[in-house]
Each structure stands twice: as C-alpha cells, then as structure tokens.
C-alpha positions as CSV (number, residue, x, y, z in Angstrom):
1,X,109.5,110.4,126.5
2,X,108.3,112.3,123.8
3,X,106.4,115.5,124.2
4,X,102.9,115.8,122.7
5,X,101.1,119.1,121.8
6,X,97.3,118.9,121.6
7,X,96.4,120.4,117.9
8,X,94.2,123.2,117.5
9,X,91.2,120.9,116.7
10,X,91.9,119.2,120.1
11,X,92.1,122.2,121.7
12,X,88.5,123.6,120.5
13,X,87.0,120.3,121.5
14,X,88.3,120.3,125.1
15,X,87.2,124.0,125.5
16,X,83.4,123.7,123.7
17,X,82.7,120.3,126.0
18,X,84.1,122.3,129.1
19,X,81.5,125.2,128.5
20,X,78.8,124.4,126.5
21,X,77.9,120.4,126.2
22,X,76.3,118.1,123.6
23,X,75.7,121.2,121.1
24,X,79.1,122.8,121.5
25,X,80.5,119.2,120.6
26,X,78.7,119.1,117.8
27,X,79.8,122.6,116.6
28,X,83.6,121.6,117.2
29,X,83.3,118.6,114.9
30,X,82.1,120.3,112.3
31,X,84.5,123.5,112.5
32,X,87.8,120.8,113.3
33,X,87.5,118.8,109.6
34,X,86.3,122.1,107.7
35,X,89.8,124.2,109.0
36,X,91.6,120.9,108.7
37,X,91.0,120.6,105.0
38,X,91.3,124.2,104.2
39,X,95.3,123.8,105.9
40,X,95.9,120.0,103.5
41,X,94.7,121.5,100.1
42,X,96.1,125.2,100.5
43,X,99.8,123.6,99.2
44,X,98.9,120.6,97.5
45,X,101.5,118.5,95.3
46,X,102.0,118.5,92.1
47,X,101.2,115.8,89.8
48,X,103.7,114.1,88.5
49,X,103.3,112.8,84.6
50,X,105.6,109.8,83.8
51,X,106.6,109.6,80.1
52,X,108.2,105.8,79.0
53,X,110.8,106.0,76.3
54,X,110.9,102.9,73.3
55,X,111.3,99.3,74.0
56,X,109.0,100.0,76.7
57,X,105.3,100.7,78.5
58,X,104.0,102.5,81.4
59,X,104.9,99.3,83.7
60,X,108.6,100.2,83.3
61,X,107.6,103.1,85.9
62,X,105.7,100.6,88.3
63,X,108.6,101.2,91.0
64,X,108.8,104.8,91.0
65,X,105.0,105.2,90.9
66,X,104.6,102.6,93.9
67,X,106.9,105.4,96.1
68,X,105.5,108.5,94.7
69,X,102.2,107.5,95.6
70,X,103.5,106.1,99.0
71,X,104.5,109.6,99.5
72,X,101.6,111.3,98.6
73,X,102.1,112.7,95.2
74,X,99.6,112.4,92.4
75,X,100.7,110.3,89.3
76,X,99.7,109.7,85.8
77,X,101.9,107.6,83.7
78,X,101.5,108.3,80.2
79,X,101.3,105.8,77.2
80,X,103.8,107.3,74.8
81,X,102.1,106.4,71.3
82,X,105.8,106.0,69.8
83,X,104.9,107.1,66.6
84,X,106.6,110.1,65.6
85,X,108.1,112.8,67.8
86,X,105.6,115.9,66.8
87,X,102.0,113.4,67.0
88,X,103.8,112.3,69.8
89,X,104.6,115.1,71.2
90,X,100.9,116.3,70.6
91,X,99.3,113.1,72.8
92,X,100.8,114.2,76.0
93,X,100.0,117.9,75.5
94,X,96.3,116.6,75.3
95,X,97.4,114.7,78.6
96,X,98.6,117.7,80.2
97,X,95.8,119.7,79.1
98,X,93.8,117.9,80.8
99,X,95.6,117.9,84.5
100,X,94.5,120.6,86.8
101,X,97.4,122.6,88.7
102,X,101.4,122.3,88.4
103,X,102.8,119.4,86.9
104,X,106.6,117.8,87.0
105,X,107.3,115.9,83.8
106,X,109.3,113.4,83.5
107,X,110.3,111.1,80.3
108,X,112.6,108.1,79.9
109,X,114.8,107.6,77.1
110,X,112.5,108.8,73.5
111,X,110.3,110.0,76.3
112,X,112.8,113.0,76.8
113,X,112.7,113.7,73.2
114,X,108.8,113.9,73.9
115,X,108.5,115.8,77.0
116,X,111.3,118.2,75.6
117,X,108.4,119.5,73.2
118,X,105.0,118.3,74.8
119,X,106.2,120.9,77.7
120,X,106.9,124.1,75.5
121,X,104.5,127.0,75.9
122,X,102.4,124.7,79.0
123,X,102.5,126.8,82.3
124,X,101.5,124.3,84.2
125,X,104.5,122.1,83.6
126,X,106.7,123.4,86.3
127,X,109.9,121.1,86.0
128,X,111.2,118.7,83.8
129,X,112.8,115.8,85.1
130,X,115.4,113.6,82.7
131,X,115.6,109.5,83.3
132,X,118.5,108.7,81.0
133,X,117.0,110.4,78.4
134,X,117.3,112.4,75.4
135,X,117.1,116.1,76.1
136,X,117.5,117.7,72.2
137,X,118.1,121.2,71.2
138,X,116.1,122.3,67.8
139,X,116.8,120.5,64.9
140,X,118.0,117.7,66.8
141,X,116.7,113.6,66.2
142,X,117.1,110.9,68.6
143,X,119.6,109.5,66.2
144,X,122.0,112.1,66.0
145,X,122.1,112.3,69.8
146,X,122.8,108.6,70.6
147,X,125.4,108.8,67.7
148,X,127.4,111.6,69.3
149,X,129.4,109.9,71.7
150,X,130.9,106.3,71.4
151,X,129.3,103.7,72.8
152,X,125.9,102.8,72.1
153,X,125.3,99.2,70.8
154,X,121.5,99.7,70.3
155,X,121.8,99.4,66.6
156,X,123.5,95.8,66.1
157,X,120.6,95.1,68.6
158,X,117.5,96.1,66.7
159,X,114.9,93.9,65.0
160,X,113.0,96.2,61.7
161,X,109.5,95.4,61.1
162,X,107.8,96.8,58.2
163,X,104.4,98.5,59.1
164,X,102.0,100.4,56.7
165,X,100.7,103.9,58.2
166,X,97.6,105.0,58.1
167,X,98.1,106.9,54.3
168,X,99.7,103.8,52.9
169,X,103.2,105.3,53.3
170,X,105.5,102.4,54.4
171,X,107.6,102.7,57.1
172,X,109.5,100.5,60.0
173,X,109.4,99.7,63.4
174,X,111.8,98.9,65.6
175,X,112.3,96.3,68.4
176,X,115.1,95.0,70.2
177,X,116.3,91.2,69.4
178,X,114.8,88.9,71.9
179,X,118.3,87.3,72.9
180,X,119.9,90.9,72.9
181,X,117.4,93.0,75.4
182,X,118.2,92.2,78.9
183,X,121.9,93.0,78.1
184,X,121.3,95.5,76.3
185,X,118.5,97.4,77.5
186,X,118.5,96.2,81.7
187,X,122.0,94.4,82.3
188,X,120.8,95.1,85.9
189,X,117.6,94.0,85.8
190,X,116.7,90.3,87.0
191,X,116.9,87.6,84.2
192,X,112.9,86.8,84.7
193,X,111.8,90.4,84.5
194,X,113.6,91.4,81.4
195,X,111.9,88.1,79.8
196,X,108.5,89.6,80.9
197,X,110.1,93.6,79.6
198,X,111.2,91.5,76.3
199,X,107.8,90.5,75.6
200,X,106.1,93.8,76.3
201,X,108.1,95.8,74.5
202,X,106.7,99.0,72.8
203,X,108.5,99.4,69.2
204,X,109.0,102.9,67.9
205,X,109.0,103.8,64.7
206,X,112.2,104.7,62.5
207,X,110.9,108.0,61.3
208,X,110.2,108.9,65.6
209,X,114.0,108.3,65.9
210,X,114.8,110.4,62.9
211,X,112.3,113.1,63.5
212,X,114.1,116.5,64.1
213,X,113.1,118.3,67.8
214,X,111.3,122.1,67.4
215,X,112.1,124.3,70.2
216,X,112.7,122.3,73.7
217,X,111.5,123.2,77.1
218,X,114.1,122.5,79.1
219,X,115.7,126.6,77.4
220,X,112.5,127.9,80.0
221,X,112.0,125.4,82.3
222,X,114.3,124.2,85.0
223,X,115.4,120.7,84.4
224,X,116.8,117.3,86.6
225,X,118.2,114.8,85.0
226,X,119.7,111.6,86.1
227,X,122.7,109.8,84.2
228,X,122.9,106.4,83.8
229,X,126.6,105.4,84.3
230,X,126.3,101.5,82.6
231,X,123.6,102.6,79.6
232,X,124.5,100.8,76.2
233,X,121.2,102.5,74.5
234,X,122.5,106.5,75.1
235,X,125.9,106.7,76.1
236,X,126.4,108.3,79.4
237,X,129.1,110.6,77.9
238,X,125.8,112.2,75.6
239,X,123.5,112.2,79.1
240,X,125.7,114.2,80.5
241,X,126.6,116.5,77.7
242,X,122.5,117.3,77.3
243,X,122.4,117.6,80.9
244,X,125.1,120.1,81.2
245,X,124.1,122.2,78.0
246,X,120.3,122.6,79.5
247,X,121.9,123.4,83.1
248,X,120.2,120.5,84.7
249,X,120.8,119.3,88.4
250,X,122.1,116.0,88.0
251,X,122.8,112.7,89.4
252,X,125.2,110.0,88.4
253,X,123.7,106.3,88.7
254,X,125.3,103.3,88.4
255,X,122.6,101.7,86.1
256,X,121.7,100.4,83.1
257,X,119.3,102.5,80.3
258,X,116.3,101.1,82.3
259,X,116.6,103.2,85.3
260,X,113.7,103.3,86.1
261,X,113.1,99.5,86.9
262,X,116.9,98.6,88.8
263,X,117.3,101.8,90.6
264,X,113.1,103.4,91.3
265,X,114.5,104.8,94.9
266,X,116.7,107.1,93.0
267,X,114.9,108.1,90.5
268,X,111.8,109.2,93.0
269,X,114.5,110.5,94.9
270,X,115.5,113.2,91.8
271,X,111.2,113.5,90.5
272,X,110.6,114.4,94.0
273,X,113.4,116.4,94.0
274,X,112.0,118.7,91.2
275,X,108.9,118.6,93.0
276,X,110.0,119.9,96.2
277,X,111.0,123.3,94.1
278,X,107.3,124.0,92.6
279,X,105.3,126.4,95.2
C-alpha cells in the first residue's frame, strides 16, 4: 500500500476547520492556491523554439511538439522564411525577442545554419539543440558543409525554380523532385506521409545555401545535437564532425534527414535534455 503524506495546503485546512470554522475555511483557501502558485512559477521551463530546416514547415515538428507540451514545456515552432541565411537569421531573433525568460533552440537541417547566428549575442537563449543539422563555423555555407564528406545525394535530387526577388535580381529556388523526396529526404517515413511532406514542401533559395555563416553560437553556448545515422541530405560523417568541433553532447539515431517526423521520442528526449540543464 502506498503511503500518503497530506501537503502543506491540506494540512492548513484540517487545522483552520479544527479551530476556527466557516471563516478560517475561507482564509485557508485563499492562502492554499496563493503559496501554491508562488512554489509552480518560482522554476518555470523554458520555452523551447523549434526552427524547421528546407524542404520543410513547422508540421515536420508536430511529433516532438505533441510530447513537449505533454510534458509541460512551452513551445513555439518557428516559420523559417528560407530566404537567405542573414534575413533569415534576423526573423527568428525578432521571434526570440519577443519570448520572455530562457529559451532552448533548436533547428533542423538549414535551420541549424539559422539558429547558429539568430542565437549570437541573445542571453536568453540558453542551449542550442542540433536535429541533423548544419552547425557552421564563420565563413561557412550550407553547401560547403554537406559537400565535405561523401555521401549526400541531395543534388541529383533537386528541382530549380526561377523566382524574381523583391529588387528584380533573379535568383532560384529549390525543391526536391516529387518522385525523389520520400527516399531521399524520409526513407523512414510512411509512404502516405512523405506524399503529404512532398506537397508541403518549403523551397529555399540558392543564395540561403550559399550564403557564408558570421560568428556562430554554438563557440558560447552549450550545444546537443543529434546525428542522423541513414541521412542522404547531410552525411552523418559531416553531423558528427560539426558536433564534435562545437563540443556538443550527442546522440547517434538510426534515421533518415527527417528526424524529427520518424524518430519525435528521441529527439524530445535530447531538446529536453538541454532543457533540463537551464536553471
């Protein structure tokens, strides 16, 4: 049988009914919720800011945000605008500028690129938290990064579309092939889902890929990242080289690049992680 221990709350009730009736119950209930409160927001958790990566939207974290907020933790996920890695970068710090408290970042694929400068000089950002992602170093594009290591088949995959920006410049965005993206972007993802994640793709731009990184966060603020063993976007031989060279605690995952769909459990299991650290 297991042992129960009357709260403090219960306590005060039993002994104000015991010596002082209807008014002494009515002075418990009101001191019982006030001290109560005072205890649940003294420590409260951070908020946890999802960043997606390209090829993708904010559902792609619909998993890990269903368990975060199961246990307890605040969530905003992000829309990444996918346009370039400094206006990018710029969105979320107007994000983050706008959360109150400590915050645990967290960025997919391009999203790491993103969260790698969005973070720099924020105090509130507390950890940074990598989901088979891009983690650069200054002076550093996406494309050098996923070229650094055999094995990424992302660019046989691709689909260019030209697009006019806003000055007229021309420019390209990029998608992955219809007939190509649940092999290549979520091999371990259910046929009817990557259909649906097919469709909703978010492209990114050329230049975003090819813009250079200023100076990252991760150099001041401890880092988690989480490999993806079976990702044909960023070879898990470059995950783990970023991962190593920002001193990251890291996890191996069998998975594909879309981590965050197959395998949520683990990767609330590494954001919460991070989260437990941040007092």
């Amino acid at each position: 049988m297991t042992k129960r221990t009357l709260s403090r709350r219960s306590r005060t009730t039993l002994a104000l009914l015991a010596t002082g009736g209807v008014t002494a119950t009515l002075v418990a209930a009101t001191i019982g919720p006030a001290s109560a409160e005072v205890a649940e927001t003294s420590h409260p958790k951070p908020t946890v800011v999802l960043v997606h990566g390209a090829f993708a939207d904010s559902s792609s974290w619909n998993g890990v945000i269903k368990e975060l907020k199961r246990d307890g933790y605040p969530v905003v996920a992000a829309a990444n605008p996918l346009r370039g890695l400094s206006s990018d970068a710029a969105y979320i710090k107007d994000v983050l500028a706008g959360i109150k408290g400590p915050v645990v970042l967290a960025g997919h694929s391009y999203g790491g690129m993103v969260i790698s400068n969005a973070a720099t000089g924020n105090k509130n950002v507390k950890a940074l938290v990598y989901v088979a992602a891009f983690a650069p170093d200054k002076g550093e594009s996406a494309l050098d990064l996923a070229g650094k290591f055999r094995g990424s088949t992302l660019g046989e995959a691709l689909h260019p579309v030209p697009w006019t920006q806003p000055d007229g410049a021309k420019g390209a965005d990029l998608y992955i092939q219809a007939d190509k993206f649940g092999h290549q972007f979520a091999a371990d993802v259910p046929r009817g889902t990557t259909d649906l994640m097919s469709v909703t793709q978010r492209p990114v731009t050329q230049a975003a890929l090819a813009e250079d990184s200023a100076e990252p966060a991760w150099k001041t603020i401890p880092s988690w990242n989480l490999v993806a063993t079976q990702d044909l976007n960023i070879p898990a031989k470059a995950q783990a080289f970023m991962a190593e060279r920002a001193g990251s605690h890291t996890v191996e995952v069998k998975a594909s690049h879309a981590a965050s769909v197959s395998r949520p459990d683990k990767v609330t299991d590494l954001i919460e992680e991070a989260a437990r650290t941040v007092r």
